[in-house]
N, C-alpha and C positions, 0 to 999 in steps of 0.2 A: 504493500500500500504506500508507504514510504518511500518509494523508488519508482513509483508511479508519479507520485505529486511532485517530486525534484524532475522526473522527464519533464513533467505538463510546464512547470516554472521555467524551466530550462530552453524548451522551443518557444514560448511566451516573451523572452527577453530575448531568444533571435528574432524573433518577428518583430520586436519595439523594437531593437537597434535596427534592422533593415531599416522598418519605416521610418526613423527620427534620419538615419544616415539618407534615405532617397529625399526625405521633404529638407533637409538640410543643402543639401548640391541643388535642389530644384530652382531656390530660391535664386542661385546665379545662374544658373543654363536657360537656354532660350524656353519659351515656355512646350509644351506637349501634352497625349493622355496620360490620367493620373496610373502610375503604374500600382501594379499590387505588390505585399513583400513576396521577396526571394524570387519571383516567376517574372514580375515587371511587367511590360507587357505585351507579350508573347499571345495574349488571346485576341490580342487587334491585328496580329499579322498573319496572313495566308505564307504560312513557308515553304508553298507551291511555287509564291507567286508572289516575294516581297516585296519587286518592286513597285506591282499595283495598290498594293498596300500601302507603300510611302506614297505615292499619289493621292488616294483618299485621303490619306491624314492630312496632306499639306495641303487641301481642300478648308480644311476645319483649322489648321495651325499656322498657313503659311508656308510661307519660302526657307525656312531656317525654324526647327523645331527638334525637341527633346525625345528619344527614347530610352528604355529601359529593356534592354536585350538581358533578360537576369537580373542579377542587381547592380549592373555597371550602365554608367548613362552614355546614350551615344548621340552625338548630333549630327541629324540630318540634314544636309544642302538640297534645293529644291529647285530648279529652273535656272536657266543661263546666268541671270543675272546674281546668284549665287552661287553657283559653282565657282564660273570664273572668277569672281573676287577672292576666292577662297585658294584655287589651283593656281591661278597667275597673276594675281593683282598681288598677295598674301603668298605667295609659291613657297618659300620659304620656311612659314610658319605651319603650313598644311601640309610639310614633307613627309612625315610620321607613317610609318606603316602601322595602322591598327590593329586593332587582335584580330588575329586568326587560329585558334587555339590548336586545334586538330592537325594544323602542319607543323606550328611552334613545337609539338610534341615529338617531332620528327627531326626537322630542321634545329631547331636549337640555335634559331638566326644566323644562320650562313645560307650565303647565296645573295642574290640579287634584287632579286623580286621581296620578299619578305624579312629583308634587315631593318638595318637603323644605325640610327648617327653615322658616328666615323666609317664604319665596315662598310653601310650603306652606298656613301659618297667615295670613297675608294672604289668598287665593285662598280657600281655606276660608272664612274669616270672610266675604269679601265674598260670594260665592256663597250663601250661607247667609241674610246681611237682603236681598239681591236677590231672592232665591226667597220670600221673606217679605212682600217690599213687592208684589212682582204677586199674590201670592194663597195662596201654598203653605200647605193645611188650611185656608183660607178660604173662604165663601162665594163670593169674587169668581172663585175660579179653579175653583170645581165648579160654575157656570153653564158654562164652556168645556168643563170635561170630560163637562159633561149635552148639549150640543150637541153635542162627536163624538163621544159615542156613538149620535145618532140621526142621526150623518153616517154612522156603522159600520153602523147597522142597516140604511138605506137600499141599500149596496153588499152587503150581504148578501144585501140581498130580491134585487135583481139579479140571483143564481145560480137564479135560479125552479125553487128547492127539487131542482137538478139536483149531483148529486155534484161536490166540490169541492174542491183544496188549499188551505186557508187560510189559509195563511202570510204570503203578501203582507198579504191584506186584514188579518188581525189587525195588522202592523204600522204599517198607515197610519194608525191613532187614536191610539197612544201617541207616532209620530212628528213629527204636528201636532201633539200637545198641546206639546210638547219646541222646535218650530220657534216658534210664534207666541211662546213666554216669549220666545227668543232674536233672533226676528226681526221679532215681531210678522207676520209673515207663516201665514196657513193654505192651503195646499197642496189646490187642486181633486185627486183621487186618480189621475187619471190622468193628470197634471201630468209630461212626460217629466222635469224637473230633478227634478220629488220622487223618481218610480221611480230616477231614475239615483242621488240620495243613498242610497236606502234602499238600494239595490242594493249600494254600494260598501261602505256602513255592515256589510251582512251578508256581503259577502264577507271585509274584513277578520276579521269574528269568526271567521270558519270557518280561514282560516289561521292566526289567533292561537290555535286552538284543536287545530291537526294533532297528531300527537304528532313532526315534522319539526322545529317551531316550540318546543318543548317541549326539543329537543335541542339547540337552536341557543340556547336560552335557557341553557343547561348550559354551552355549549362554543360563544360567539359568534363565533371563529375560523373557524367553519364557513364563517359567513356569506360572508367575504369568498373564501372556493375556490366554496360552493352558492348564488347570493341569487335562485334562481327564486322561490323563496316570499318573500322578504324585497321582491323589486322589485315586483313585484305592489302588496303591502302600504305598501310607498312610495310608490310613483303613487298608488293611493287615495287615501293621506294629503293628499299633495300637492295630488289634484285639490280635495279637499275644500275641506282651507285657503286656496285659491285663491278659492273660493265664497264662502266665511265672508270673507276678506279685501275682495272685491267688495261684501259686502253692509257690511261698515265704511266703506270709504270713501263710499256714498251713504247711512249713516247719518252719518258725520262734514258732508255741504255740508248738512244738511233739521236739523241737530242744536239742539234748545229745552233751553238746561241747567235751567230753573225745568217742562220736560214732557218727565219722559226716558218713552218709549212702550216700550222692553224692554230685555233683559237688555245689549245691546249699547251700549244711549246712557248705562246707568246705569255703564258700565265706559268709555266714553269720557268722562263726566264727573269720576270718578273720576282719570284719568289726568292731569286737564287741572289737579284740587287737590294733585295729588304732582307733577307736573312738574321741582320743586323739587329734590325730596327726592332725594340723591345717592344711594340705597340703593334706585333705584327699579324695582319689581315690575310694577309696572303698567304695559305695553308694548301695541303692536298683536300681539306674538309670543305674549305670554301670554295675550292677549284671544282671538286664534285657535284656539290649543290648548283654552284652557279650556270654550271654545265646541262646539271638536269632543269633549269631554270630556260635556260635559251634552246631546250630541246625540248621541253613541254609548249612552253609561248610561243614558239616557232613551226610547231606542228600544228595543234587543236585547233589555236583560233582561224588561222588562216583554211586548214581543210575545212568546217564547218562554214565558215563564208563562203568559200568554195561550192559547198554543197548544196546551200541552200540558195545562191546565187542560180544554180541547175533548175532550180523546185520552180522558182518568182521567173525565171526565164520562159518552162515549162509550160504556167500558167496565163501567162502574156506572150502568146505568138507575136502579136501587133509590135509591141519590144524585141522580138528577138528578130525578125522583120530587119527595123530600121537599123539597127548593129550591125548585122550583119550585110546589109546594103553598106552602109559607111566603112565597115573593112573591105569591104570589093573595091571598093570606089578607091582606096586609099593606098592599101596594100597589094588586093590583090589576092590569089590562091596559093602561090609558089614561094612568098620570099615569107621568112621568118620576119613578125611583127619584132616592133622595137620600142623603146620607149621615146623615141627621136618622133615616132609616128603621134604620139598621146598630143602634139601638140595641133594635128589636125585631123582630131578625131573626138572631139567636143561631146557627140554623143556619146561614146562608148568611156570614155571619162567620167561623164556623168553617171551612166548607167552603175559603174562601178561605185560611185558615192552613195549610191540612191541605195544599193544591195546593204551597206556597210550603214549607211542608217535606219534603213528599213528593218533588219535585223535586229536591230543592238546588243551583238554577241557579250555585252558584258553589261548586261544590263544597270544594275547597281554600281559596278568598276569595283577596286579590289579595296579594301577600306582603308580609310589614311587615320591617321593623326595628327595633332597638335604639337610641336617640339618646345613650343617652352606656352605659360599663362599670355593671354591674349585675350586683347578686346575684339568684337567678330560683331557689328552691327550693335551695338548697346548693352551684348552680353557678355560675361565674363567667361570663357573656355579655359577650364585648367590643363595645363602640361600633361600630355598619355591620352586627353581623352580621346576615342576612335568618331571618327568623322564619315558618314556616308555621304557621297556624292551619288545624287541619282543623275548617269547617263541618259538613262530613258527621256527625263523630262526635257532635256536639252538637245536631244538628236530626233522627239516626235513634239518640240514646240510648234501648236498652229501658228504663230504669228510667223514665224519663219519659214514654215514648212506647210503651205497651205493644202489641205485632208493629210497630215499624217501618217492616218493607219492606212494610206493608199501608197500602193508602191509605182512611183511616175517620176522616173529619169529628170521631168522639167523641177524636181525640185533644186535641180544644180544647172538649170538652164537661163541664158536671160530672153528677150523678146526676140534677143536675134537669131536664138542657137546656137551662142558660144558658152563654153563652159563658163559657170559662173562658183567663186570659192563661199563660203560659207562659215562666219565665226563659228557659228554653233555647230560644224562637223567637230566633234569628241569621239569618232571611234577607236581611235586609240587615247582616250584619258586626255588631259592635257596638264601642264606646268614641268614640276620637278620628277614627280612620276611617270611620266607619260611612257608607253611603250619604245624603248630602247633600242626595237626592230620593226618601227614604224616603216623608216625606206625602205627596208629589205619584202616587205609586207604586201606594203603600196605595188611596188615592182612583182612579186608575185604574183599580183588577183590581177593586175592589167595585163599583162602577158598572157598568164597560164587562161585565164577567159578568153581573152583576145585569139587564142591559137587555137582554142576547144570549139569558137563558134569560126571562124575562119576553114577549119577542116570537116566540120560535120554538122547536117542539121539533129536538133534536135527533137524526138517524139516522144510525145506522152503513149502510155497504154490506157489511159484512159481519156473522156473529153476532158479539155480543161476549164471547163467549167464546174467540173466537179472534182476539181483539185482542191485540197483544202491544206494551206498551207501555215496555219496555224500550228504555232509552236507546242512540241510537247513536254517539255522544258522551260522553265524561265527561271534556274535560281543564279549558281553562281554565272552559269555559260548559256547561252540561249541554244536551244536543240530544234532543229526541222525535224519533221515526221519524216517517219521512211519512206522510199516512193522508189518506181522504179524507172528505167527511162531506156530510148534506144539511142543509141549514136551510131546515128546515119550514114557513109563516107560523102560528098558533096564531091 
């Protein structure tokens, strides 16, 4: 009985400090719903589908408002004119990778994508004249991306115009392109070690994308009673870095410090002039991560644009029509597309903005933080707190984007039919964050499209009218429905 009534006291004085700690911070963070103790509030979000969820709220709260994902507050940015202030006006102080617990528990902050401070802006920086020195928006590296694409088109013709999911095949061009920076290595497609990376590659995003993962991100406690999904995501991890590991050490005995050949020799040279330095970033642990970093971000997102670019093509003959009339007119059948061409080729530039807003593969973007206490419109943000930026609201803004949720090339067009730019494209994030492999990206999905519709027409199996290209996914990565298609030869 006595050991009854100290439990009942006991979770009674958690529940009073949750709530005196949540109504305490509330009072400086921008306002939002009242959260409940421990859980916050987690019952106003669809973890299907949060970022319609942050749309509702910011209906009721604004441009800038408070959540409680558990008992930690997170604040939300809502529409252009909030992001941007936050990403580039404020870049600086929105630098902060916020929590993401489920990989923190893997990662242990190395790598790229998911550091902070100094390791951060090191990693960053180096990543950045790395991807510069082999080619990124260079001539030297759209020879590589002009070769696989008519490595793509090849595997393509392979399906002798017979119905097809093309999910694998879309991802094995962006994934070689991604392997040979990092490995110098290019992957024969049927290559079992390639299918088994790609394979683990997309299985992780699919769990990172459950809404299970989502709640475990909320409330990482879980993990240690639930880690079916967690262990999974681990072994993948693991195998990977095991790989990447293997391919270090027979780049460290063949290593030419005056001829680093890729991304790997240029980080083990690297390592070899810090060595020294007692604040040292540059490890084989962070060369791993960082590695699976530019080999995850380099493969998914780009294949999934890829793919569902197929689907909105699919569904709009009248669009695939006009592209492909404008690469005749311009190109041609015979000569490999270039990016020398994007500059009189307005539609199909377009069209390629239109897919990457239309989509918005990353709907919410990857969460930030705050790096030191700040003022943020009249409120006070304390230092750590995690910040969401909803990309949605800024890539399906009506005033800039007139209908939206319609997918029509002219939203990157002006009166004349010249391609026109657009502040509010954020499909790769924008500020201090922003994708790393943005050029490299960009140059992928113009090309490898431009060559896909240049060599084949494409057919639905079914009318397309009764295509329905609504997503089956929308948490961390936005997902197309499966579909299947023929590629034609023209």
């Amino acid at each position: 009985m006595v050991l009854s009534v100290a439990l009942v006291l006991c979770l009674s004085c958690l529940l009073l400090l949750a709530l005196w700690k949540q109504t305490s911070e509330r009072g400086k963070l921008p306002p939002g719903p009242l959260p409940l103790p421990i859980i916050g509030n987690i019952l106003q979000l669809d973890v299907k589908d949060i970022s319609k969820s942050l749309s509702n709220l910011s209906k009721a709260y604004g441009p800038v408002f408070t959540l409680y994902l558990g008992m930690k507050p997170t604040v939300v940015l809502h529409g252009y004119e909030a992001v941007k202030e936050a990403l580039i006006d404020m870049g600086e102080d929105f630098a902060g990778r916020g929590d993401f617990p489920v990989l923190e528990r893997v990662r242990k902050g190395e790598g790229v994508i998911f550091s902070n401070g100094k390791k951060w802006k090191e990693m960053r920086r180096f990543c950045l004249l790395t991807l510069r020195h082999f080619g990124m928006g260079k001539r030297s590296i759209e020879d590589r991306v002009q070769e696989e694409a008519r490595c793509l088109v090849e595997e393509l013709r392979k399906t002798n115009a017979s119905p097809c999911d093309p999910t694998s095949i879309l991802a094995y061009a962006p994934c070689n392109m991604i392997c040979s920076i990092i490995f110098q290595t290019r992957f024969d497609y049927k290559d079992p070690m390639f299918l088994n990376i790609m394979g683990r590659i997309s299985e992780n995003v699919s769990i990172l994308n459950s809404p299970w993962i989502q709640i475990c991100n909320m409330f990482p406690v879980l993990l240690d009673f639930f880690p079916g999904s967690f262990n999974k995501l681990f072994n993948n991890i693991s195998y990977l870095k095991s790989y990447v590991l293997e391919k270090i050490l027979q780049h460290k005995a063949s290593l030419d410090i005056n001829n680093p050949r890729d991304f790997i020799d240029c980080f083990l040279i690297k390592m070899e002039k810090e060595k020294h330095n007692q604040d040292l970033e540059f490890t084989l642990e962070s060369l791993a991560f960082t590695a699976l970093d530019l080999l995850g971000a380099g493969t998914e997102t780009t294949s999934t644009t890829l793919r569902y670019a197929l689907l909105l093509l699919l569904k709009h003959p009248e669009i695939t029509a006009k592209a492909q009339e404008e690469i005749e007119r311009v190109i041609g059948r015979h000569r490999s597309p270039s990016m020398q061409d994007k500059v009189h080729m307005p539609y199909m530039e377009a069209l390629v903005h239109e897919v990457q807003r239309y989509i918005d593969v990353v709907p919410g973007n990857l969460p930030h933080a705050v790096t030191r206490d700040i003022r943020f419109r009249n409120y006070l943000i304390p230092k750590g707190t995690t910040i969401l930026t909803s990309l949605t609201s800024v890539l399906h803004d009506s005033k800039e984007f007139p209908n939206p949720e319609v997918f029509d090339p002219a939203h990157f067009l002006d009166g004349s039919g010249n391609f026109k730019k657009s502040d509010y494209f954020m499909a790769f994030s924008a500020g201090k964050r922003a994708c790393a492999g943005e050029g490299l990206a960009r140059m992928e999905l113009f090309l490898f499209l431009t060559t896909i519709l240049q060599k084949f027409t494409l057919k639905s199996v079914v009318d397309p009218k009764d295509i329905d290209p609504t997503l089956v996914a929308k948490g961390l990565v936005s997902v197309p429905p499966p579909y299947q298609i023929c590629f034609i030869p023209l």
